[in-house]
Structure formats: C-alpha cells, structure tokens
VEXPAKOL-507399 format. One line per field, with one value per residue (C-alpha): residue number from 1; residue in one letter; x, y, z. Coordinates in pm, 1 decimal, always signed. Each point is the difference from the previous one (the first is absolute). Layout:
! residues N
i: c(NUM | ...)
aa: c(A | ...)
x: c(X | ...)
y: c(Y | ...)
z: c(Z | ...)
***
This chain:
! residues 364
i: c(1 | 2 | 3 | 4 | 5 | 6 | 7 | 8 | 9 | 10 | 11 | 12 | 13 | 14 | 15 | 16 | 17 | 18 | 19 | 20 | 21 | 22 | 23 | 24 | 25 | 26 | 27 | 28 | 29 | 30 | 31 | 32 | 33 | 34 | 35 | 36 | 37 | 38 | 39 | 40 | 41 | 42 | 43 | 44 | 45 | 46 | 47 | 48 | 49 | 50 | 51 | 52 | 53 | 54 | 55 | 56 | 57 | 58 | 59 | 60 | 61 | 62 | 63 | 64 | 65 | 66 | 67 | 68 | 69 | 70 | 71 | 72 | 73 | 74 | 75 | 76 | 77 | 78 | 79 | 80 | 81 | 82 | 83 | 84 | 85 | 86 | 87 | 88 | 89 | 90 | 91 | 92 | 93 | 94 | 95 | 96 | 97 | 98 | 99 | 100 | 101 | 102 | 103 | 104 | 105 | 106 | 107 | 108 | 109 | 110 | 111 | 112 | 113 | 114 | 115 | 116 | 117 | 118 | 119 | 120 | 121 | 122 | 123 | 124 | 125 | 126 | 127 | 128 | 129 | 130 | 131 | 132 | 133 | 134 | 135 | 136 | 137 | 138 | 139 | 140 | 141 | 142 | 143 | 144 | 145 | 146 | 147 | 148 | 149 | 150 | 151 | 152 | 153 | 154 | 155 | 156 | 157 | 158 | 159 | 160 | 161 | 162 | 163 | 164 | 165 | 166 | 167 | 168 | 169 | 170 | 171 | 172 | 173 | 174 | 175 | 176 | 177 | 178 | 179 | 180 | 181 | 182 | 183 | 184 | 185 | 186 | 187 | 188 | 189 | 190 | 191 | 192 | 193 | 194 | 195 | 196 | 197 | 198 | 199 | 200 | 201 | 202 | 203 | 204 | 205 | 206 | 207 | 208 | 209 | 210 | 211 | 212 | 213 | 214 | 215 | 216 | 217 | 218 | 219 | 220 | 221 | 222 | 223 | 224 | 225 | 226 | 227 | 228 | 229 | 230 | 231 | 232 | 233 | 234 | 235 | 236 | 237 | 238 | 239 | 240 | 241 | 242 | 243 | 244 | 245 | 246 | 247 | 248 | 249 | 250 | 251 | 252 | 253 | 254 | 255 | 256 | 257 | 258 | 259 | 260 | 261 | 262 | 263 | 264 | 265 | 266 | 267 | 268 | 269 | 270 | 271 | 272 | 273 | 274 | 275 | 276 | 277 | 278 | 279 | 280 | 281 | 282 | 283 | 284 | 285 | 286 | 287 | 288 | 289 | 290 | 291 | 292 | 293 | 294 | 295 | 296 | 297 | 298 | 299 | 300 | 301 | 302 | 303 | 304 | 305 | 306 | 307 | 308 | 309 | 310 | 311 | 312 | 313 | 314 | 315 | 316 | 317 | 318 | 319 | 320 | 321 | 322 | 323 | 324 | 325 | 326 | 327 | 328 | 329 | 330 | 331 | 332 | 333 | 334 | 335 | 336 | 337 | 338 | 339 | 340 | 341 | 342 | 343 | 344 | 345 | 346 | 347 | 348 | 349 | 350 | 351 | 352 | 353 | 354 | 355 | 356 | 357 | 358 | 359 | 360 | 361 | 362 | 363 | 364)
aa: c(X | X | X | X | X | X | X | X | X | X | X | X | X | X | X | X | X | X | X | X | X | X | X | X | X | X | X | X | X | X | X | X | X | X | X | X | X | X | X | X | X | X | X | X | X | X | X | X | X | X | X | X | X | X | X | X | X | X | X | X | X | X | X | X | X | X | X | X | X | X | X | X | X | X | X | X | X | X | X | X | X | X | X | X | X | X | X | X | X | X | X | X | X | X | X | X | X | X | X | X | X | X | X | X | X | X | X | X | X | X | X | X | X | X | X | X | X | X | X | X | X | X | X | X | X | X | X | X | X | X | X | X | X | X | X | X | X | X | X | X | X | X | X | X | X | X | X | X | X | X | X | X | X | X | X | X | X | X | X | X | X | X | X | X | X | X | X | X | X | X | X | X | X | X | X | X | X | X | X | X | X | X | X | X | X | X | X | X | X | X | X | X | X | X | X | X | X | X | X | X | X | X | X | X | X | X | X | X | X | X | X | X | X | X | X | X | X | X | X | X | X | X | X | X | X | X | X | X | X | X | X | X | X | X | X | X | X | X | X | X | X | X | X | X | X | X | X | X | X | X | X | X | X | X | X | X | X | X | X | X | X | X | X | X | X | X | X | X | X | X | X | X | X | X | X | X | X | X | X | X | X | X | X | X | X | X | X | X | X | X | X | X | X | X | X | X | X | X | X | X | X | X | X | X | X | X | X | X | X | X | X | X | X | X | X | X | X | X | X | X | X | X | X | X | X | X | X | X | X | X | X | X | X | X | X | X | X | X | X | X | X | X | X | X | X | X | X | X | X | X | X | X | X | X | X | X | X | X | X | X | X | X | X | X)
x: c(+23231.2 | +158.9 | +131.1 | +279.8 | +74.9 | +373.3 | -28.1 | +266.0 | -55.5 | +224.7 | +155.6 | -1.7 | +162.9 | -191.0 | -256.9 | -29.0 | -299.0 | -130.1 | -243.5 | -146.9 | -320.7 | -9.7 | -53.6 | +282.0 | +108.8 | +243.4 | +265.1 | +235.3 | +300.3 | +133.9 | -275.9 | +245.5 | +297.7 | -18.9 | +131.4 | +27.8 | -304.6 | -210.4 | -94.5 | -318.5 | -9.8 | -342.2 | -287.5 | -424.3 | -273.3 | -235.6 | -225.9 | +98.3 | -201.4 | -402.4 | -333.7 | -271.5 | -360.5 | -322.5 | -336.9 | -280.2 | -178.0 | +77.7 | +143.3 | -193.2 | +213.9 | -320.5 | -131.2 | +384.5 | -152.5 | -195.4 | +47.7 | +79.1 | +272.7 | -65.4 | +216.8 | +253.4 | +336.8 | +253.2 | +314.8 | +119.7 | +275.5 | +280.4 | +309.1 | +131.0 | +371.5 | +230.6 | +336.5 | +321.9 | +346.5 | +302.2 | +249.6 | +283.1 | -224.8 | +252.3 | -182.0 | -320.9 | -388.8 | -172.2 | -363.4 | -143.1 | -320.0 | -155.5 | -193.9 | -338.5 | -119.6 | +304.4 | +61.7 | +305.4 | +27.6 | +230.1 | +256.2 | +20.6 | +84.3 | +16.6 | -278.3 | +295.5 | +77.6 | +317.3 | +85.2 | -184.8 | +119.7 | -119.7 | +238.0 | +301.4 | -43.6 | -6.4 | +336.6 | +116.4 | -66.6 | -362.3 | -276.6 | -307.0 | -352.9 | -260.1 | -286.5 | -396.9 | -159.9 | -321.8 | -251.6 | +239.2 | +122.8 | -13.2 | -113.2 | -359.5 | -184.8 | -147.2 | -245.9 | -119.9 | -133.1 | +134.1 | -53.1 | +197.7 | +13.1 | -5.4 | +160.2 | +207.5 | +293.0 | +313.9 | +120.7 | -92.3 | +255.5 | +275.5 | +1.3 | -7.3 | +316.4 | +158.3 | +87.4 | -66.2 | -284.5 | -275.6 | -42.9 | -185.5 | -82.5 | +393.4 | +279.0 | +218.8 | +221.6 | +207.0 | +332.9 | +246.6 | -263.0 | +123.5 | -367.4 | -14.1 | -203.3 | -20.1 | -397.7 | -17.1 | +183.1 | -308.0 | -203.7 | +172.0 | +9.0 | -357.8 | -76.5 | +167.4 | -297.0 | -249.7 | -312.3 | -51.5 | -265.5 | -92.5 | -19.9 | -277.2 | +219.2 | +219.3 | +276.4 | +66.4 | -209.3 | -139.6 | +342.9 | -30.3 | +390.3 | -23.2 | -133.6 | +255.2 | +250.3 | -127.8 | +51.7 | +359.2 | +130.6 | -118.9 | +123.8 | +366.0 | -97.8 | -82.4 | +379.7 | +110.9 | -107.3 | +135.1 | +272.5 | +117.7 | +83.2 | -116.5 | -119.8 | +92.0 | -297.3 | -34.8 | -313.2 | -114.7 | -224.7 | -356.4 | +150.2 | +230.7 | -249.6 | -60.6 | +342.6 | +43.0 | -265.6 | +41.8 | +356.0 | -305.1 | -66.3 | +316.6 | +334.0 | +159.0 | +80.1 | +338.5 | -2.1 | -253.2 | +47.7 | -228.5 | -14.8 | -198.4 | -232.7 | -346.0 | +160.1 | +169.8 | -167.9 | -23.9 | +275.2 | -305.0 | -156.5 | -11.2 | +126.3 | +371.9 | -15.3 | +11.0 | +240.0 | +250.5 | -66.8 | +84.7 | +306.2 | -41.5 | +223.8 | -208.3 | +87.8 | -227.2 | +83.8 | -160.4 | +69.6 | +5.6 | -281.7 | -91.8 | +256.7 | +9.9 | -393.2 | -233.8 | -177.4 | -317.1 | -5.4 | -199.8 | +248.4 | +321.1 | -164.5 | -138.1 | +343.4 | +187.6 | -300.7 | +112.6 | +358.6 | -20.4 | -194.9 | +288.8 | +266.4 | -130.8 | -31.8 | +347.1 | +48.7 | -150.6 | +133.7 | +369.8 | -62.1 | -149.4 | +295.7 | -146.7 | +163.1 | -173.7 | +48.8 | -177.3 | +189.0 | -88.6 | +110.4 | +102.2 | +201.4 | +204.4 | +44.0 | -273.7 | -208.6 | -331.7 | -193.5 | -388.4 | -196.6 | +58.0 | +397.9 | +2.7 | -139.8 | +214.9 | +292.5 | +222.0 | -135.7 | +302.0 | +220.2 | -290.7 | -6.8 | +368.1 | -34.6 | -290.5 | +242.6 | +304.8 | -246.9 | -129.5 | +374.8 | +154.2 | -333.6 | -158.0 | +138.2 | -70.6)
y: c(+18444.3 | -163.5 | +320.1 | -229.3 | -71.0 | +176.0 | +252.2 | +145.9 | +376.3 | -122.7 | +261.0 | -151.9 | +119.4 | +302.6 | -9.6 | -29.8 | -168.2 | +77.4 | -246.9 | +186.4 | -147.7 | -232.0 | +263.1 | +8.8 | +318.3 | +18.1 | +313.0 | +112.0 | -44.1 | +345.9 | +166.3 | -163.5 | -42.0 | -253.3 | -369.6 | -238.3 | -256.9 | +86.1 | -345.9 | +29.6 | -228.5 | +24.9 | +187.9 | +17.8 | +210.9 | +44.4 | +204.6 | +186.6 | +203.9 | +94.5 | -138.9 | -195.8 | +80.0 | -252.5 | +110.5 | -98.5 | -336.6 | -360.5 | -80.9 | -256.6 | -220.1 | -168.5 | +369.5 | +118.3 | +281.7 | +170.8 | +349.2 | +167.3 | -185.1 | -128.6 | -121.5 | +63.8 | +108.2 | +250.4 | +29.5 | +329.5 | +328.4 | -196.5 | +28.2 | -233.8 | -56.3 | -138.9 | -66.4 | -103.7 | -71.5 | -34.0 | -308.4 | +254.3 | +193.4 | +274.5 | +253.1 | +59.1 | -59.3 | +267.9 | +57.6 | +211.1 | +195.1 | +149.4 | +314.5 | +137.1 | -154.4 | -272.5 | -347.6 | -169.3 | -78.2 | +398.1 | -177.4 | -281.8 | +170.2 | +296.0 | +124.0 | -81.2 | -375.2 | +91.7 | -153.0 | +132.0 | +91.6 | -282.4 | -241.5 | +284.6 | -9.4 | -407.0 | +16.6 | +225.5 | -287.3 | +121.4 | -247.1 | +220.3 | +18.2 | +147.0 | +119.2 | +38.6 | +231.2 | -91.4 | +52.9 | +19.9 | -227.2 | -380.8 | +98.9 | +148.2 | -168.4 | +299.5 | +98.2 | +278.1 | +70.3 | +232.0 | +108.6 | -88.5 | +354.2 | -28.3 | +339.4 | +72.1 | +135.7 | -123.7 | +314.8 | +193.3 | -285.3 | +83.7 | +328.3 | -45.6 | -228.2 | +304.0 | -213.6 | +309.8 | +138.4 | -180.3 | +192.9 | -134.8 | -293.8 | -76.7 | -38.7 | +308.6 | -92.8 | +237.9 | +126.6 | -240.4 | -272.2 | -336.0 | -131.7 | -274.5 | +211.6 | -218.0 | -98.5 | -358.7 | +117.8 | +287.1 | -257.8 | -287.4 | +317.1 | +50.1 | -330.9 | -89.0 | +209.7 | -170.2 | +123.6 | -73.2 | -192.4 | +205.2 | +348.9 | +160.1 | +305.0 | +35.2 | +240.8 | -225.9 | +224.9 | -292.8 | -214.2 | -183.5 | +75.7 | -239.3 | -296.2 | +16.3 | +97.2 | -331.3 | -267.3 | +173.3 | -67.5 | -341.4 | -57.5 | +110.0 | -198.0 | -313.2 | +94.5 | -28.1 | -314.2 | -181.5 | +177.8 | +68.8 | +351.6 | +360.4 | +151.9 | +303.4 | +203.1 | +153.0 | +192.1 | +207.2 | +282.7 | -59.6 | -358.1 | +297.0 | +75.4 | -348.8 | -53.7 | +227.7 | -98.9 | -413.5 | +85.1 | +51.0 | -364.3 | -202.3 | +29.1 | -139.2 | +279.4 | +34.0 | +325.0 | +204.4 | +67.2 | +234.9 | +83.7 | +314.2 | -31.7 | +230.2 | +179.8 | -95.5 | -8.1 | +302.0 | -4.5 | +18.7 | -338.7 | -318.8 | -110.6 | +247.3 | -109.8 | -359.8 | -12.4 | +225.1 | -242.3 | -292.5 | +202.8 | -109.8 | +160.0 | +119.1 | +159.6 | +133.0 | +63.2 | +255.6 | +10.6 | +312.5 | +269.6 | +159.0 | +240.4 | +35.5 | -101.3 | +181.6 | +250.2 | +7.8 | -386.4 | -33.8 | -317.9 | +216.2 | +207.0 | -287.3 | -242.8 | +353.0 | -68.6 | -325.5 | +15.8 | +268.4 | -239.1 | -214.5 | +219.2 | +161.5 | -378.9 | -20.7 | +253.7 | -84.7 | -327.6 | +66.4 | +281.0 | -262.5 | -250.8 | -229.7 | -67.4 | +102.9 | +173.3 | +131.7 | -88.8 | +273.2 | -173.9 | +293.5 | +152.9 | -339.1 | +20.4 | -244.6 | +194.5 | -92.6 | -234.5 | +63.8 | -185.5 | -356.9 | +73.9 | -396.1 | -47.8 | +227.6 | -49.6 | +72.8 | -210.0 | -212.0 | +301.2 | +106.7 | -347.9 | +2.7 | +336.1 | -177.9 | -302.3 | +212.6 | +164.7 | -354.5 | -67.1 | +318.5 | +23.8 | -314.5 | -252.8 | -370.5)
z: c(-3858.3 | +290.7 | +214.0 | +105.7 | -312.7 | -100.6 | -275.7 | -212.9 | -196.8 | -300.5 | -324.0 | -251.4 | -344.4 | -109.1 | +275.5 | +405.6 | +96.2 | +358.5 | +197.0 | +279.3 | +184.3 | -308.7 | -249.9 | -321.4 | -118.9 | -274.0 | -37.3 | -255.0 | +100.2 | -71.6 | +236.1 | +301.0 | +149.5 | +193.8 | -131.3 | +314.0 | +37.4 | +308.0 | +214.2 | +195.8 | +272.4 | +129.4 | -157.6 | +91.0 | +85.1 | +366.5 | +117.6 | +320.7 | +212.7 | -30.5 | +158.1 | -43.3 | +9.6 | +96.4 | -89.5 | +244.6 | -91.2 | -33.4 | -318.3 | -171.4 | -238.0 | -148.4 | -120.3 | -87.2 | -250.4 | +185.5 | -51.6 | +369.5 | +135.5 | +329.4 | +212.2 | -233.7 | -10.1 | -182.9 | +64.1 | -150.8 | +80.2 | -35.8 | -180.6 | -274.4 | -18.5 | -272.7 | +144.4 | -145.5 | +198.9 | -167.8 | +23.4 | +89.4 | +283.8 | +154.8 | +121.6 | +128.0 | -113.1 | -184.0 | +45.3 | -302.4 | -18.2 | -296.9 | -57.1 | -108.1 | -277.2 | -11.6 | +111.1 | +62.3 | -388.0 | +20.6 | +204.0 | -262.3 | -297.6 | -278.7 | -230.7 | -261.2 | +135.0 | +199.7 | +340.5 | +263.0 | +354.6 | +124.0 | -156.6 | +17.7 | +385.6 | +2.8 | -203.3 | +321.2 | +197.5 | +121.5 | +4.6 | -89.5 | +124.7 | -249.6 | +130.1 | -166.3 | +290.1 | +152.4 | -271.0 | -317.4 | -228.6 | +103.8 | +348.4 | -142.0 | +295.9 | +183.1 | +294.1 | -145.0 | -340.1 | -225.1 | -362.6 | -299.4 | -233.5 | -364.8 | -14.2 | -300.8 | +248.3 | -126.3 | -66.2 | +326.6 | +121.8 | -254.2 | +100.4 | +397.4 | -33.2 | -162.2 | -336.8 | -220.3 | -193.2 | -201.8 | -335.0 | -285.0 | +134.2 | +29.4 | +278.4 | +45.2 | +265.8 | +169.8 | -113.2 | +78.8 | +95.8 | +119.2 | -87.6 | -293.5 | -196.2 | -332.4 | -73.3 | +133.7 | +315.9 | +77.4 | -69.4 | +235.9 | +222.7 | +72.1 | -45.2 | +350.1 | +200.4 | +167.0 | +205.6 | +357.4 | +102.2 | +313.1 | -114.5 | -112.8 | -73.7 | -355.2 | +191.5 | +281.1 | +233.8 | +220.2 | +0.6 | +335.0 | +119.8 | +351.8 | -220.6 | -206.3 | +286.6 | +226.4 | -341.7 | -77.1 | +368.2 | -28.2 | -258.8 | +159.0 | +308.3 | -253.3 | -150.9 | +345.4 | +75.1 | -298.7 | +1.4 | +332.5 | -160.3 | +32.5 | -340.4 | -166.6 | -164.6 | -316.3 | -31.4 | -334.6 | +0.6 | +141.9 | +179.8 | +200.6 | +237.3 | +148.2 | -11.4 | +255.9 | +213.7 | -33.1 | +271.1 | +220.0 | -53.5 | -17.3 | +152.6 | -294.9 | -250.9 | -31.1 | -212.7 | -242.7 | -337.3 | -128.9 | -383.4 | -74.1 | +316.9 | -1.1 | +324.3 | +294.2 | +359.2 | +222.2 | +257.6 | +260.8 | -122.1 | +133.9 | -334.3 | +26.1 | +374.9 | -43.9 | -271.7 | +190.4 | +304.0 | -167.8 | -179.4 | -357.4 | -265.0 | -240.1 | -369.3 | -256.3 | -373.9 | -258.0 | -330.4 | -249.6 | -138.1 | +342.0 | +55.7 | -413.2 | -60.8 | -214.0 | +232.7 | -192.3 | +57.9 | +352.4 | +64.6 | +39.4 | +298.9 | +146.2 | -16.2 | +134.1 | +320.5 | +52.3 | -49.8 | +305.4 | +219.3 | -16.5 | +17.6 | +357.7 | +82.7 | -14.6 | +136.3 | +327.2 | -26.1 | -46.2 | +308.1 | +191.0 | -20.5 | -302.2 | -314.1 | -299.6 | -326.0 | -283.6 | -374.1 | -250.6 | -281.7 | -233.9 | +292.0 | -18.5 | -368.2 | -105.3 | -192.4 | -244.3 | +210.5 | +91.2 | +300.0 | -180.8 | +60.8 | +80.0 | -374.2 | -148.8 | -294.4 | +295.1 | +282.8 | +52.1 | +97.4 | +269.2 | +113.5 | +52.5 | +208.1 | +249.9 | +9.0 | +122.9 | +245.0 | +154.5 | +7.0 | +210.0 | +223.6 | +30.2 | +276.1 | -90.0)
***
C-alpha cells in the first residue's frame, strides 16, 4: 500500500472497521464510543537503528550456496517501525515500545477486538511510532544466536502480569478484573507472544538492554528528522529499561511514559543522571493486585519490588528539580486492571489520564 496514500478508519452501521499498517479489524460497535472517521494521512514501515556484519572472504556469486558465507553481509539489531500520522496532527509524535514477550501488535489492539491505544492516541492528534525491538517481531535479524523454547509457559505469564489464578486449566481473573476474560479472548491473549530471536534464556535473563536502548533512540532521532519534532516515549515493562537509557543517545525525547516498568534507575546511574540532565518529565502508571495481590502468589512480592524502585525514583527526581510522578491507579479510583492495563475493558479511561498528563506537562 502506497504510504502516501490517504486512509480513512470508517463506522459503519453495526461495526467500525480499523486499517492500521494495512491490517482490517472489525469491532462491534457497542464495545466503543467513539463514532467520528479517523483520516490517516501518511502511513509505512523502516527500519531504524542496528549494524551490519561482513564475514571474511570474497563472496563468490557463481558459488552463491556455499555454506559459510564469505564475504557476506547481515544487517541485523535494528528496529522495525510501523508509523501512522493523522490528517488532524495536534500534538506531538509518540514513540511506543513493547515488552517481554510482546511486539508492537499490544499497542494495536484488544485480545477482544477493541481499539487499541494506538489508534485512541492518533484520534488525540498523535501520529504514532510502533516499535518491534531488535531481535523481536519483524526485526528478527540478529548478531547473536539465541534459542527459541518450546516451553509450555503460558501460564507462568498469566500469573506474572497479575491477571489472576489458573485453576483447572481455566482463567480466574482477579476480583474486579478489567481483563476480557471470555475463551477466545485468553486465547487471542497468549496468542500475541512471540520469542526473541537473541535469547537463549526463557525469563529474559540475557535481554541485551543497550541494543535495544541504541535502535529506540534512533528510531526518535529518525522521528526527528521527518518530523522536525521531539517524541514522547511510552515504554511497557521489560522495553522500560532501555527507555531510560536510549536519553543517553538522543536529545530528542520530549517526555517518558513508562507503563509498569521492571524498576527505575538508581539515582547514582548514568541512566537517572542523564535523564535529570536533559530534564525530561517522566510518569509511570501501575495498575491494581500489588497492594491487594495474593501473597502466596510470588508476582505480588515481586510487583511490590518494583513498584518501590520507582517510587524512590521519584523521589530523587522530584528532590532533584525534575518532574515526575508515579500513578497508582487504584489510589486514583481506577481499579481492576493487571500489567496489560493498555488491553484492558477500561483502557480508554487510562488513555485519557496519559493524554491529560502529555497535556499539563508536556511542552510542544
């Protein structure tokens, strides 16, 4: 599809048909309320960011299949980016990494088919950047090699993203869930995982954070340049990390978003140091069952953990002359939501919440 081409997200009777990245979704109508068409004006994918590798040798293109490679190349540790910009663009870019196990597909939509924040924030006049990490999704290419489990973990998952308890081979989500628990949406659910190419570890141990960290800041650097605009980050779990340490390479981050980060930095870290340099407003949202969790549960000790590290990050911050907050969800009346708040039955009212944020902090 031409990316110049002009595209219109049209509702249509009973259902509201979304085109993003030239994939059709269809939703019932009753699952939103939103009934104005959305125009995109300009829509594509690049790659941004990464290296390439040359093996010793002369490449011969008469024996093309030999089995070694060289004098070859690879070109690999990028990121892949699926952008959309909006014909009414108001407000700034928005740069979106996923977390472990995730690809941009999170941003996109709802295990149940609903709109996704992706298109919510486009409606707010965003254009939207959605990033595959180096080594995940459509940006596989790697320069190391990794191993692809066949682990039957699913469920280890479910229960680290605090959805509830798995009993008899069923969902039990929390009380007073947000999560579309209904079969196909488990299903559409775990579907939406994906490995990464350059792990050899199933719990993320050897996830290369300045890899990562380099392709996302080129990424907003790429932004920048076709834009003209700083970008404002939204990070989500695991992609928290090397969105704190990508300020260290680009001057074009605007503000951080963090949903549900692993941690914050250390105020003693070149990572706190460079963020408080550059004086980017930062907030970071957490959802419910870690205050309330199940204690037996190893996830509710380990959320409290993390939920701390970012807390004394603010901390320091704040005393330090920054701007940043931490959003405990329950304590602003938005209760039921687990680590996929952004998936959840109520993900437009936390979208609205980041939105008024962007708007009272963030300086075009």
């Amino acid at each position: 599809m031409n990316s110049k081409k002009r595209l219109s997200l049209l509702m249509i009777g009973a259902t509201v048909t979304s085109l993003m990245g030239g994939t059709v979704s269809t939703y019932a109508a009753d699952n939103t309320e939103t009934t104005e068409p959305l125009t995109i004006a300009e829509q594509g994918i690049f790659s941004a960011g990464g290296i390439t590798i040359t093996s010793d040798g002369t490449f011969n293109p008469e024996d093309q299949w030999e089995e070694t490679g060289a004098g070859q190349t690879s070109h690999v540790d990028h990121a892949n980016v699926l952008y959309q910009i909006p014909e009414e663009e108001t407000s700034l870019p928005m740069v979106f990494l996923h977390g472990y196990g995730q690809s941009r597909m999170g941003w996109m939509t709802t295990p149940d088919g609903r709109e996704g924040w992706a298109e919510m924030f486009l409606r707010d006049g965003h254009s939207v950047y959605l990033v595959d990490e180096p080594r995940r999704g459509e940006a596989g290419q790697t320069s190391v090699s990794g191993t692809i489990s066949t682990k039957t973990l699913d469920q280890r998952w479910y229960t680290q993203f605090r959805i509830g308890r798995w009993e008899d081979g069923k969902s039990v989500p929390n009380e007073g869930s947000q999560f579309p628990n209904d079969d196909n949406s488990v299903d559409q659910f775990f579907r939406q995982m994906t490995p990464d190419t350059g792990m050899t570890s199933d719990m993320g141990g050897d996830f290369d954070n300045d890899v990562v960290a380099q392709a996302l800041a080129a990424t907003v650097d790429e932004v920048y340049e076709r834009s003209g605009k700083d970008s404002i980050l939204v990070t989500h779990s695991q992609g928290g990390g090397p969105g704190w340490t990508a300020a260290k390479y680009t001057d074009h981050i605007v503000a951080i978003v963090a949903i549900e980060p692993g941690g914050a930095p250390s105020s003693d870290s070149e990572d706190y140091q460079t963020v408080l340099e550059k004086k980017i407003p930062v907030t970071m949202y957490f959802g419910d069952y870690i205050d309330n969790g199940d204690t037996v549960i190893q996830a509710t000790g380990m959320w409290q953990g993390m939920r701390q590290a970012c807390y004394d990050f603010a901390d320091a911050y704040t005393k330090a002359g920054g701007n940043c907050t931490v959003v405990d969800l329950p304590k602003e009346g938005i209760t039921g939501n687990d680590h996929f708040m952004f998936q959840d039955l109520n993900n437009d009212v936390i979208q609205e919440h980041i939105e008024n944020w962007i708007q009272e902090n963030v300086e075009a």
